[in-house]
N, CA, C and O atoms as a DFTB+ gen file, in Angstrom:
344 C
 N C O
     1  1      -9.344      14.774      -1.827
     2  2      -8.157      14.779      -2.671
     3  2      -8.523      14.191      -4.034
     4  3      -9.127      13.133      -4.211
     5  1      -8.195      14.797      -4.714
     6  2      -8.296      14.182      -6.656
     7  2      -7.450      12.615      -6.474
     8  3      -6.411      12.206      -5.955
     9  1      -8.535      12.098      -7.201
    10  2      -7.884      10.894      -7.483
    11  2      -6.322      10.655      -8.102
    12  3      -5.429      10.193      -7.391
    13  1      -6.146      10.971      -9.293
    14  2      -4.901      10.852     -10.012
    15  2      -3.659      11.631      -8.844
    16  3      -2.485      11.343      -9.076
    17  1      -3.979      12.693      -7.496
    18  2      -3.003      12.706      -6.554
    19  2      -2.830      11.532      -5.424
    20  3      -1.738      11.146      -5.006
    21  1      -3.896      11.117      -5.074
    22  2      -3.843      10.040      -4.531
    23  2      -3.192       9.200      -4.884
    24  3      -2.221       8.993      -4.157
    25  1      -3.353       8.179      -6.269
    26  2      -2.814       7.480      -6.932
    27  2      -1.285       7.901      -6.561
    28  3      -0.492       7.054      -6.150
    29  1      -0.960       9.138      -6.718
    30  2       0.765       9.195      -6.466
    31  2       1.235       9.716      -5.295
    32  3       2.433       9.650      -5.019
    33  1       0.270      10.330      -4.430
    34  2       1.353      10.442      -3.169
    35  2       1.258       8.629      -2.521
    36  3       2.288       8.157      -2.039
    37  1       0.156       7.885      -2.569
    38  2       0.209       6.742      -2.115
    39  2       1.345       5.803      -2.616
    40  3       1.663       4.733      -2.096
    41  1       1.857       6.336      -3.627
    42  2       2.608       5.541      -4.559
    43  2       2.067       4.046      -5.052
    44  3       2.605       2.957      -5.252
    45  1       0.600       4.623      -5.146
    46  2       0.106       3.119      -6.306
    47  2       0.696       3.142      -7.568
    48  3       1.250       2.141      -8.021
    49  1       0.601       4.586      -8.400
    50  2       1.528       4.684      -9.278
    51  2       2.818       5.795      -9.307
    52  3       2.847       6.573      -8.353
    53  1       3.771       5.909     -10.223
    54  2       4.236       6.459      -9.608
    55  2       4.435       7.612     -10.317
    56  3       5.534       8.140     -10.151
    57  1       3.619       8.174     -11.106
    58  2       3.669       9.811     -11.726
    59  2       1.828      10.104     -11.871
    60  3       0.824       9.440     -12.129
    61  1       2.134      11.323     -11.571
    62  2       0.625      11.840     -11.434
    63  2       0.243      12.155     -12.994
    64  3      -0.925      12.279     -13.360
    65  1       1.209      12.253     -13.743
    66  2       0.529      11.830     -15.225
    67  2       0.285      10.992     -15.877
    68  3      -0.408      11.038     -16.893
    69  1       0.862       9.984     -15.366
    70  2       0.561       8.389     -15.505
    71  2      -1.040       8.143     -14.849
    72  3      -1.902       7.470     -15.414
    73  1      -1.154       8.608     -13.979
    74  2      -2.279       8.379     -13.118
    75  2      -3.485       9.140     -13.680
    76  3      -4.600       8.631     -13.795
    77  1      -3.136      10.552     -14.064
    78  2      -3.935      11.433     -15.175
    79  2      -4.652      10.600     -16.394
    80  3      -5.858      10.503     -16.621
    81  1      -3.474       9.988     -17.160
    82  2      -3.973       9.102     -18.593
    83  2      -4.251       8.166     -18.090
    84  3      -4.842       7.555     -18.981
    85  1      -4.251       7.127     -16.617
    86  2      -5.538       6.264     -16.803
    87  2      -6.775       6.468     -17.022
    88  3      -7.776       5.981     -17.547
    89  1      -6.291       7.567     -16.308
    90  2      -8.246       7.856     -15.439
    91  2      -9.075       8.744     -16.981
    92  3     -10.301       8.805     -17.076
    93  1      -8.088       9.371     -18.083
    94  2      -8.417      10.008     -18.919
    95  2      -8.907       8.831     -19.701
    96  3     -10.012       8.989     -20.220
    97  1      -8.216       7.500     -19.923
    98  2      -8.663       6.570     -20.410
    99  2      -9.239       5.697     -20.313
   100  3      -9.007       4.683     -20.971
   101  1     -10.693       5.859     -19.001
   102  2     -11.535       4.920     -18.304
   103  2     -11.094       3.937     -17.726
   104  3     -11.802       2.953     -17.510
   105  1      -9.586       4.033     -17.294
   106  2      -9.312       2.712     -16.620
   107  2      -9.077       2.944     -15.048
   108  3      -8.493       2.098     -14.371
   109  1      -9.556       4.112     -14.525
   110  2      -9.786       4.268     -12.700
   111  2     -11.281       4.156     -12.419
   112  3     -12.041       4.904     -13.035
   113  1     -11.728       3.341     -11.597
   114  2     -13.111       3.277     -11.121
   115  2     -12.773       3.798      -9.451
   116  3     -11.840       3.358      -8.779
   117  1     -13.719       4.776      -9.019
   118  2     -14.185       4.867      -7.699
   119  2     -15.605       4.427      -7.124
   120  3     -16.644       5.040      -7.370
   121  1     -15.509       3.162      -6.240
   122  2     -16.946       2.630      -5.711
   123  2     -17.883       2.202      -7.286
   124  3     -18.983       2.716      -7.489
   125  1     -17.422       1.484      -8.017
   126  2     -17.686       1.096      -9.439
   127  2     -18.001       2.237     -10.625
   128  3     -18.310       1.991     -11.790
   129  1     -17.882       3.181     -10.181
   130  2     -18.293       4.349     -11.263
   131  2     -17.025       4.897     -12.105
   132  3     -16.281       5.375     -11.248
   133  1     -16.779       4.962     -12.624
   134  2     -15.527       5.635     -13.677
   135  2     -15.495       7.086     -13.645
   136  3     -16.235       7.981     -14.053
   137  1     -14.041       7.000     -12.831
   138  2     -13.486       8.187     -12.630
   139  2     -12.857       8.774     -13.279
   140  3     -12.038       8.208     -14.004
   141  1     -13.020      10.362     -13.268
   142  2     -11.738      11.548     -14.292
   143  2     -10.779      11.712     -12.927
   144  3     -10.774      11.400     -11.736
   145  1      -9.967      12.423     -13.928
   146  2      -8.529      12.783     -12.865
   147  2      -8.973      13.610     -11.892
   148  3      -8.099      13.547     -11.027
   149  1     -10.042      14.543     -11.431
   150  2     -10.052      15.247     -10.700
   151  2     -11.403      14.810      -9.525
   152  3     -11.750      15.475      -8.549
   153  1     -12.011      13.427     -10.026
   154  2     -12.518      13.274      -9.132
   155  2     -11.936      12.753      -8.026
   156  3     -10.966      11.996      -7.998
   157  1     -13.103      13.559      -6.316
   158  2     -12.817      13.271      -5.064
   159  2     -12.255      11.720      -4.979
   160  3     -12.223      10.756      -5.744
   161  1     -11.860      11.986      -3.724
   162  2     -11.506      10.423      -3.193
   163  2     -11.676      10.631      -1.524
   164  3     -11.465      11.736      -1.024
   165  1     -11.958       9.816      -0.952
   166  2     -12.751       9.941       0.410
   167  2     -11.965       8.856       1.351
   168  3     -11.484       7.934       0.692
   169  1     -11.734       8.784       2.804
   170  2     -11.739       7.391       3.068
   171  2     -12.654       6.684       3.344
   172  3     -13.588       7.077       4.043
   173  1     -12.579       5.574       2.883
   174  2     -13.530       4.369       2.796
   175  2     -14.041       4.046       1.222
   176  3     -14.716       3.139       0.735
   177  1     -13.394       5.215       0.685
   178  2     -14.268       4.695      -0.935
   179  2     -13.044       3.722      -1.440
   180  3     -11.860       3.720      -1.105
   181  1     -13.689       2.984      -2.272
   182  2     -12.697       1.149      -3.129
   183  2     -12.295       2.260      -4.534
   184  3     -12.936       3.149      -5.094
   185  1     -11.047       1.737      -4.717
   186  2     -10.908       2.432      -6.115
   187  2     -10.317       1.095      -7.232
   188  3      -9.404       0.508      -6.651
   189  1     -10.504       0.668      -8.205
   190  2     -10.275       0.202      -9.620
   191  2      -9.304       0.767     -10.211
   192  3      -9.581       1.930     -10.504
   193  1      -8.090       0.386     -10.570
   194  2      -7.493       0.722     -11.510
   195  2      -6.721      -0.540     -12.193
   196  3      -6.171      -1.486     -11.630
   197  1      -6.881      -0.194     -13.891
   198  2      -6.243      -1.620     -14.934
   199  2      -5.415      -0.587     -15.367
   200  3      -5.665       0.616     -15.440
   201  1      -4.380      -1.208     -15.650
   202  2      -3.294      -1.122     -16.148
   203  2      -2.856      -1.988     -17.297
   204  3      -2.080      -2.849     -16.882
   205  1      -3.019      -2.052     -18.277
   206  2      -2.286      -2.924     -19.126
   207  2      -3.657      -4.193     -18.808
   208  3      -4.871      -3.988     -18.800
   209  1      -2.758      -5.746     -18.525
   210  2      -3.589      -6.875     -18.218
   211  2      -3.811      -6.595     -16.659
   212  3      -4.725      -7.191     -16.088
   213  1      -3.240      -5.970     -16.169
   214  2      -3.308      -6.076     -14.231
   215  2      -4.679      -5.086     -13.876
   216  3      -5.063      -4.021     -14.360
   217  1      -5.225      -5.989     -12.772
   218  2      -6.139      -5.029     -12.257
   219  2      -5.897      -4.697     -11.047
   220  3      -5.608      -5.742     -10.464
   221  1      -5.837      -3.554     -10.109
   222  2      -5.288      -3.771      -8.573
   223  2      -7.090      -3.037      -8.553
   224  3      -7.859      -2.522      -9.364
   225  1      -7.075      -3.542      -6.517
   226  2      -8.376      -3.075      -6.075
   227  2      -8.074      -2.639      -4.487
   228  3      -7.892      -3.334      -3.487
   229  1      -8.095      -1.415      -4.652
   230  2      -8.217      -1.299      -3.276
   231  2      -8.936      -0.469      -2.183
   232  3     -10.028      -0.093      -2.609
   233  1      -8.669      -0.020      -0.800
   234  2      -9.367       0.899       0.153
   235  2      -9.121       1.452       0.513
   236  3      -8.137       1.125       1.176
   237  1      -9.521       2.971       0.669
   238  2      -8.523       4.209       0.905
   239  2      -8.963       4.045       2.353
   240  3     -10.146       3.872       2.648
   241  1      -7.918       4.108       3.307
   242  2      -7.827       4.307       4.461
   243  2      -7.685       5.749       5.049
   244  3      -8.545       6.150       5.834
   245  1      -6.696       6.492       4.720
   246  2      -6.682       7.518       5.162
   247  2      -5.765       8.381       3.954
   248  3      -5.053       7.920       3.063
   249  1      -6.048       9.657       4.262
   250  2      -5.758      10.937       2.866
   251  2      -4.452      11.852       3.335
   252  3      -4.454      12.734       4.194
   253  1      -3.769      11.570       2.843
   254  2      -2.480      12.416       3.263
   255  2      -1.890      13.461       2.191
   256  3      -1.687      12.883       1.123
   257  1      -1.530      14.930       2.153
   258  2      -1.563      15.570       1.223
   259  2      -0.181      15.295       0.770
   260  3      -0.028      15.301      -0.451
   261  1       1.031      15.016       1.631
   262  2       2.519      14.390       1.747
   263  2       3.148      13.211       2.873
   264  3       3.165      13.212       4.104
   265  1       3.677      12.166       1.802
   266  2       3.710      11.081       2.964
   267  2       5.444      10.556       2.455
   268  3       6.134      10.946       1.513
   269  1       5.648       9.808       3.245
   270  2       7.085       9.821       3.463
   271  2       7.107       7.986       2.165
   272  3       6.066       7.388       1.892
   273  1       7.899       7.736       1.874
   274  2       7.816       6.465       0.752
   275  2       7.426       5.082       1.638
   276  3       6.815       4.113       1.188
   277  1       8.110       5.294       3.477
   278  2       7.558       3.818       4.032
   279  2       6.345       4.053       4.724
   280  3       5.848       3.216       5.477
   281  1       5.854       5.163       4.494
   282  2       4.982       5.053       5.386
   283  2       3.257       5.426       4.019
   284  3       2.162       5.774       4.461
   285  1       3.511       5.237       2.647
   286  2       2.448       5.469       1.931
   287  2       1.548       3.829       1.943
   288  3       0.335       3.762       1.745
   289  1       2.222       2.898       2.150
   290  2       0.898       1.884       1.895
   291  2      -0.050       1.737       3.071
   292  3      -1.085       1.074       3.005
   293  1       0.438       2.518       4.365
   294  2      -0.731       2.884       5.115
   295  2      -2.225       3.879       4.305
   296  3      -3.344       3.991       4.807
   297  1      -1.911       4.281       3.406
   298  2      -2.922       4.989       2.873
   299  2      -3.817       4.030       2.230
   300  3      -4.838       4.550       1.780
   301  1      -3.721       2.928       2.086
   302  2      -4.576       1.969       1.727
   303  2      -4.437       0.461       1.954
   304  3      -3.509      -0.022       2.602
   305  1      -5.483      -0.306       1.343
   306  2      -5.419      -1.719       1.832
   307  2      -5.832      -2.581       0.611
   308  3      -6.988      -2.334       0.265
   309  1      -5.533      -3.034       0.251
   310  2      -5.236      -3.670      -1.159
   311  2      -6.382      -5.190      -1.477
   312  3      -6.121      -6.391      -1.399
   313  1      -7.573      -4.530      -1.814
   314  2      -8.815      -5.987      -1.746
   315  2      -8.325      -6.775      -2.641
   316  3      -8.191      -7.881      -2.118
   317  1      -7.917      -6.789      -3.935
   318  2      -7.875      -7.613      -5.071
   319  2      -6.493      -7.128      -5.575
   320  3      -6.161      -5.946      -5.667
   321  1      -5.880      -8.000      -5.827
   322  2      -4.974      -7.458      -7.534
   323  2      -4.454      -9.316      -8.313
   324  3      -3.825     -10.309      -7.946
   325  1      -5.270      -8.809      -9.608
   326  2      -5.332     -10.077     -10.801
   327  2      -4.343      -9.410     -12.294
   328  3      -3.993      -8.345     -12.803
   329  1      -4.271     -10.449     -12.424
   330  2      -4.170     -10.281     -14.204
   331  2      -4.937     -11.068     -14.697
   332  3      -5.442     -12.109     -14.278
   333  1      -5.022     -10.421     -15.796
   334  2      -6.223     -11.093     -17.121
   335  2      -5.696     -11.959     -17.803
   336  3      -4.674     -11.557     -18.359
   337  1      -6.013     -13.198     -18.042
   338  2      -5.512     -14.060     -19.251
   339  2      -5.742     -13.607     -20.265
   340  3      -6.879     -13.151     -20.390
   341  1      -4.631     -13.497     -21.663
   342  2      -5.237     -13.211     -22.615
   343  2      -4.919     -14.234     -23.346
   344  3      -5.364     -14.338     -24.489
């Protein structure tokens, strides 16, 4: 599954064009490498995404092409999420 769909059926974010212009703007990493909107996403790969000052980090568990709103944070597991001091 493309990253920037992931990002929104999981509801990490919540528009797939929102999720498009991170990743257009180097701010999605998959497994530390910097991802475009159409790169794969696998389970088990860690994905990076900053937002603004926030960084979330997490683990794709499993790939769902449609998921219901209580049942999307099963699609992942959440290693890190910081904000940056500025």
């Amino acid at each position: 599954m493309r990253v920037d769909k992931f990002l929104k059926v999981s509801r990490i974010l919540k528009r797939r064009t929102t999720a498009k212009d991170l990743a257009k703007g180097e701010r999605v990493y998959i497994n530390g490498r910097q991802a475009k909107p159409a790169s794969e996403v696998k389970a088990g790969d860690e994905i990076h995404v900053v937002f603004g000052n926030r960084h979330l980090e997490v683990r794709v568990l499993d790939i769902k092409e449609h998921t219901r709103k209580e049942e999307a944070s099963s699609m992942y597991e959440i290693l890190k999420e910081y904000r940056e001091e500025e």
